[in-house]
Phi, psi and omega in degrees: 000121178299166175298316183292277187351324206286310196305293195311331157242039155337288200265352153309288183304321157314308190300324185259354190267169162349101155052011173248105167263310176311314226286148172295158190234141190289184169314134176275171201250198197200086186262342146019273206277327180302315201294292185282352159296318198300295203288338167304305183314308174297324173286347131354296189290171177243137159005266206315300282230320185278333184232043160275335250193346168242060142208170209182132174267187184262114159287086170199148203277350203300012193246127157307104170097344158340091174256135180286154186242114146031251237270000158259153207256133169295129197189201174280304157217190185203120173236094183343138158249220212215074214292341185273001149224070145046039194240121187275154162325165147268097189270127175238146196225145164271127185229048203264335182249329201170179174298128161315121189287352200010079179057025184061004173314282196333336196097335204237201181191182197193149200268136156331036193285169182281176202306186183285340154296285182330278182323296171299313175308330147332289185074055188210091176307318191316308238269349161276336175311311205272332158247013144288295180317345161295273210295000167303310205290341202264317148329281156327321178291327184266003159110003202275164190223338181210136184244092149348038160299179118094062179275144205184340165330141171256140184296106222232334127290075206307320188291330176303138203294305194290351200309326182286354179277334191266199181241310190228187167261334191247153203293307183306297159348291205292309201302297154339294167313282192286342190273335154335306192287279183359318207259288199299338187289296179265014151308327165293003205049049138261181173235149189242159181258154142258147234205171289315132194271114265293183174025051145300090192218018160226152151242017122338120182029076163265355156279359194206001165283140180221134194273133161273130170173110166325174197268312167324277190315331156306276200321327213257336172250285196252355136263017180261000232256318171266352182269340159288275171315016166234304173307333185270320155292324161037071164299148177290312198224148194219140193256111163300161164233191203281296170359155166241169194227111167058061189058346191280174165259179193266021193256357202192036188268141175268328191290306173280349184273307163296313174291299217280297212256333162224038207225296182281323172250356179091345178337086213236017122346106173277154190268098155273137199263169151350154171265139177077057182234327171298124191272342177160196201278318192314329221274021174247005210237311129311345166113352172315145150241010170192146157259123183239145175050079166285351185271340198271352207269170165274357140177187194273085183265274212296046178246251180293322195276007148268006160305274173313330182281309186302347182284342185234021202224035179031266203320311158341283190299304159327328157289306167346296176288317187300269187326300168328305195275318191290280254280302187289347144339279199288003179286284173338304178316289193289001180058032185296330172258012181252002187181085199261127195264155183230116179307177177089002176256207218247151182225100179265127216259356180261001167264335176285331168300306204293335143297317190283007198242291211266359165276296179308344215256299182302313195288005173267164189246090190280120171272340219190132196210023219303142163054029178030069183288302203259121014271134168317134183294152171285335183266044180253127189261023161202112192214134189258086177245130189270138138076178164084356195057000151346337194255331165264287180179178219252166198277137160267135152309161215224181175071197214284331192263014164305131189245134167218161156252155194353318203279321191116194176284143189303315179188159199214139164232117180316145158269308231041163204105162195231059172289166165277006167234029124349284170335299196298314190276068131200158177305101162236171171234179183252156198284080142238094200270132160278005188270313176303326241246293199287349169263351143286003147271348204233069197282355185281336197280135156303096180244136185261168147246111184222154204259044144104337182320306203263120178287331190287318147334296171286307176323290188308324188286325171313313168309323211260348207261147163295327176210123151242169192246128178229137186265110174215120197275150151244071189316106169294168174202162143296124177098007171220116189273149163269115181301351168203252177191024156261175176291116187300171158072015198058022195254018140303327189280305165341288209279319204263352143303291179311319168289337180273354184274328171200125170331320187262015191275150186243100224252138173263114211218116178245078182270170188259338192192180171298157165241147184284160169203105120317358216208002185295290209286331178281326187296124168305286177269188141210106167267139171224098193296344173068188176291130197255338217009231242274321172240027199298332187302337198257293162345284178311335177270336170328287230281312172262040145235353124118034179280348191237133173249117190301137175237003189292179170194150206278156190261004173225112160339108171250109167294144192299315170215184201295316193295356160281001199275158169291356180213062180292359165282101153320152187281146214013017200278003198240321168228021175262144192282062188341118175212160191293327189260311180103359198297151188291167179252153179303126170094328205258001193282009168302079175232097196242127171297127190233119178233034157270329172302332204237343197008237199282356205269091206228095163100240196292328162330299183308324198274330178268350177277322216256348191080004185290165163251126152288154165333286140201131201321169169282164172087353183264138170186120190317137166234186178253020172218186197240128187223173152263156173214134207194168161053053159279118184245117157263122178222123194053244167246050160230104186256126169257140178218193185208159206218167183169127154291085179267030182272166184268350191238134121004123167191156179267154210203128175237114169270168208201095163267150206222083193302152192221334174184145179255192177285313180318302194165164175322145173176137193255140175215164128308079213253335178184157181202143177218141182282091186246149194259145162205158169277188179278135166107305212284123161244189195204144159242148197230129141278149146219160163249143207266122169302117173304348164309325175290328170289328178237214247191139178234131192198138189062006189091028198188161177272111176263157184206115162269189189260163180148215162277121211220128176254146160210155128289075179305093161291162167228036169136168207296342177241332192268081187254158149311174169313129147280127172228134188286133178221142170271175157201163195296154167278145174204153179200139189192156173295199169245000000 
């Protein structure tokens, strides 16, 4: 499907998919008139003009010799515009959780939502819409015009460092998800990116490591995953990534930039790459159209020597005017010189908390519930809450999407070293204490503290308590793989004291990804709050005094251990040198991702082609009421069922239909899911519509479905399935 096709059915496709019945939708576009405005606008320029618009430095001083250019906002990046045809710079910023603090230069600050699992665990395309349009609107206030967004890797590792920035392991879930934020981000008149183009699924060698993988097995997974998301979302700008794909890197792929993304969808977007990812000139010829944080790269290829080649090369030149007219597309599309962001405008951060306080509230996950520990009585008259920094304030994921307000972080722990992204390269948290947030619910309760160094200790206040709560983070960072999946720091040990010691104790767990629990059967509860963000303390005391009845559910597989992974070695993890920029070591750029073993079958697939169990499956998660699920109909690619609470309190309950077998033999997918609120007593029938893309195969250059019988399933997560019911269907096989 071409791009203009996606724009023309735009509010069709929201309207009809996968659990966005609701979601708002941005402004519509003209993307037509933007495309001949562009081309008019290029035909204008002069040589010098043209190759203003594909390059840009990092305004930031962390660099030896870094000169900030005037008109830029310390920021990610910066690409001059062209003041002489009305083209404005491009001011940018990382914005995937919030505007980025980059180390407090600006001075200022900015709200926190929670990571991009906290977010997907929500499974509410609405609750992501509304916080891309936070952090657009917050942006736009600070002057920013393009927002580094729209992170949609799918998770093919648990151990990989950014997995708390992306959303899910499956594609439809991701797609879905990240083209909502995509839409609320440019609602603001700015452009948003959707990001790293593709099969980024480490930061082990992540400048050099090359991904193995069919064409077939791609498309059906981690590019179907952005071919979803840019329809739904139709981003202005697509973030190449650092990875290399079948030996190329992927900034400088003729296959992903050219065959797949504008050639095979039609995609009339520019490719801004990574910062430091361009390998060199060529990479424009490949389909690259800007170089950003051009200092980080080995040198400044799309300025003069791309000058030169269009002055002596036709085919050149032509590319040349192609990057153009895509950069100014998408400035027009988004209406960027007609509603020009300005620093200085007003930002109200206590209605904007209060989104990033109901994304947390949604995306969490009660795993563990024994004996209806949870929720806590308001009248419980001791609580022992352990560890976690809990008394400061809740964990942030580290590297380019750290987010703080104004004051900076509540506490902070050093990596140490005087690198320039040192700054970045720490443990921080955000000024939200869940030690505050429970004892203004429970204001009658003794609640003690103790943060966890001493077990013999953290044990005793357990003892003395009616409930304790032990608090335990695991901290992530961009430019760092977790060598496994347990709780740093000994706080596997912690817990599994503190639980023997009493019985009612509840563990709170603020991770970047899954985790291992040796310590589950001991635990009354287990909650899993992900990163929470701006308002994660109060969220979290919601959810465990039961003023929030948890509806999340989780958006990732947590394996029982490393040895159920389709890889259980991380892939270069036995000799590369964790460092933030990833450049190769002399001798050592050999790195190969073998994702053909797990190929399209990615996270809960893997686990049902293998028969394992996990830990605990995708899509599951515990409420403090009861629901049914029933009366599932498929008729063509529209499938219906009804959900009904038969519990005594309100609660949201997300149905999950589940292709289960084709005519070949089993195969599990995601085909729809819509997120629903019900009272107590109350049901709802819910429609979606199923993509045919989830059914079939991608082969010869086109989606084939063969004809038979086809299972489907309604769940209450990827192993708790319903009755199967069978539908035939026709062979069908079309292009994109």
């Amino acid at each position: 499907m071409t791009l203009s096709r996606i724009l023309a059915a735009g509010v069709a496709l929201a309207a009809l998919s996968h659990g966005a019945a609701n979601a708002q939708q941005a402004p519509a576009v003209d993307l037509k008139a933007a495309e001949a405005r562009a081309a008019a606008t290029v035909k204008q320029m002069t040589a010098e003009e043209k190759v203003i618009l594909t390059h840009g430095p990092m305004p930031l001083p962390f660099f030896p010799g870094t000169v900030m250019p005037k008109e830029a906002i310390p920021g990610a990046g910066y690409i001059a515009g062209v003041p002489r045809l009305g083209v404005p710079a491009l001011t940018e910023t990382d914005a995937s959780l919030g505007v980025a603090w980059v180390g407090g230069l600006r001075k200022d600050g900015a709200t926190a939502l929670p990571s991009g699992l906290a977010q997907a665990a929500s499974w509410n395309p609405q609750l992501l819409y509304q916080g891309g349009a936070m952090i657009g609107s917050e942006a736009r206030a600070k002057g920013f015009n393009v927002l580094l967004a729209g992170g949609v890797n799918l998770m093919r590792d648990p151990r990989n460092g950014r997995t708390f920035e992306y959303l899910a392991e499956d594609p439809l879930l991701s797609g879905m998800l990240v083209g909502a934020a995509i839409r609320g981000v440019q609602s603001n008149h700015i452009i948003s990116t959707i990001k790293h183009f593709a099969l980024n699924g480490q930061e082990t060698g992540r400048k050099y490591v090359d991904i193995k993988i069919n064409e077939g097995a791609a498309r059906e997974s981690d590019l179907l995953a952005f071919q979803i998301g840019i329809e739904q979302g139709q981003p202005g700008s697509v973030m190449c990534a650092y990875n290399r794909v079948h030996g190329d890197q992927a900034c400088a792929s003729d296959w992903l930039l050219n065959k797949v993304l504008k050639q095979s969808w039609g995609w009339k977007g520019f490719v801004m790459s990574d910062w430091g990812a361009v390998p060199g000139l060529d990479a424009a010829i490949k389909g690259l159209d800007q170089q950003s944080g051009e200092q980080l790269d080995k040198g400044v290829f799309f300025a003069d020597q791309l000058k030169a080649k269009a002055a002596a090369d036709p085919a050149w030149s032509a590319r040349l005017d192609d990057m153009n007219k895509r950069v100014l597309t998408a400035i027009y599309a988004a209406g960027l010189d007609k509603n020009p962001a300005k620093p200085g405008g007003a930002i109200d951060f206590a209605k904007n908390a209060q989104v990033a306080e109901e994304t947390a509230k949604q995306g969490i996950v009660l795993l563990k519930n024994r004996e209806g520990l949870l929720p806590l009585a308001k009248t419980a008259k001791s609580i022992a809450v352990i560890g976690g920094y809990a008394d400061s304030g809740v964990v942030a994921g580290s590297g380019s999407s750290l987010v703080h307000d104004e004051k900076g972080p509540a506490a902070t722990r050093s990596l140490g070293g005087d690198g320039p992204f040192a700054a970045l390269m720490q443990q921080s948290y955000h000024r939200s204490a869940p030690l505050k947030a429970i004892k203004a619910l429970a204001p009658q309760a003794t609640v003690t503290f103790r943060d966890g160094r001493y077990i013999a200790d953290a044990v005793e206040k357990a003892k003395q308590a009616e409930v304790a709560i032990v608090f335990a983070t695991e901290w992530r960072t961009e430019g760092l793989d977790q060598p496994d999946l347990s709780l740093p720091d000994g706080q596997d040990a912690l817990i599994a004291a503190v639980a023997a010691a009493n019985p009612n104790t509840i563990v709170v767990l603020e991770t970047g990804g899954p985790v291992a629990m040796p310590w589950l059967d001991k635990a009354g509860a287990v909650v899993e709050a992900w990163y929470p963000g701006a308002r994660g303390g109060e969220a979290i005391a919601s959810v465990l005094f039961g003023d929030t009845n948890p509806g999340g559910r989780l958006p990732v597989t947590f394996p029982a251990s490393v040895n159920q992974l389709p890889r259980p070695k991380l892939d270069g993890s036995d000799w590369v040198e964790p460092n933030f920029s990833g450049d190769p070591e002399p001798g050592k750029d050999k790195l190969v991702a073998d994702y053909d073993v797990e190929g399209s079958d990615v996270g809960y697939r893997w686990f049902a082609r293998n028969g394992a169990k996990p830990l605990f499956p995708f899509g599951y998660g515990l409420s403090y009421t009861t629901f049914s699920r029933n009366a599932l109909k498929v008729a063509g690619l529209s499938a219906s069922f009804t959900l009904t609470n038969t519990g005594k309190v309100a609660g949201d309950d997300v149905g999950q239909v589940y292709l289960v077998s084709r005519p070949d033999g089993a195969k599990q997918r995601l085909v729809g899911f819509q997120r629903v609120s019900l009272a107590p007593g109350a049901s709802q029938k819910v429609t979606v519509k199923i993509d045919p893309r989830l059914l079939a195969d991608w082969k010869d250059g086109g989606w084939t479905m063969p004809a038979g019988e086809y299972g489907f399933a309604l769940g209450a997560n990827a192993q708790d399935l319903g009755p199967v019911v069978k539908v035939k269907m026709a062979a069908r096989s079309w292009k994109d």
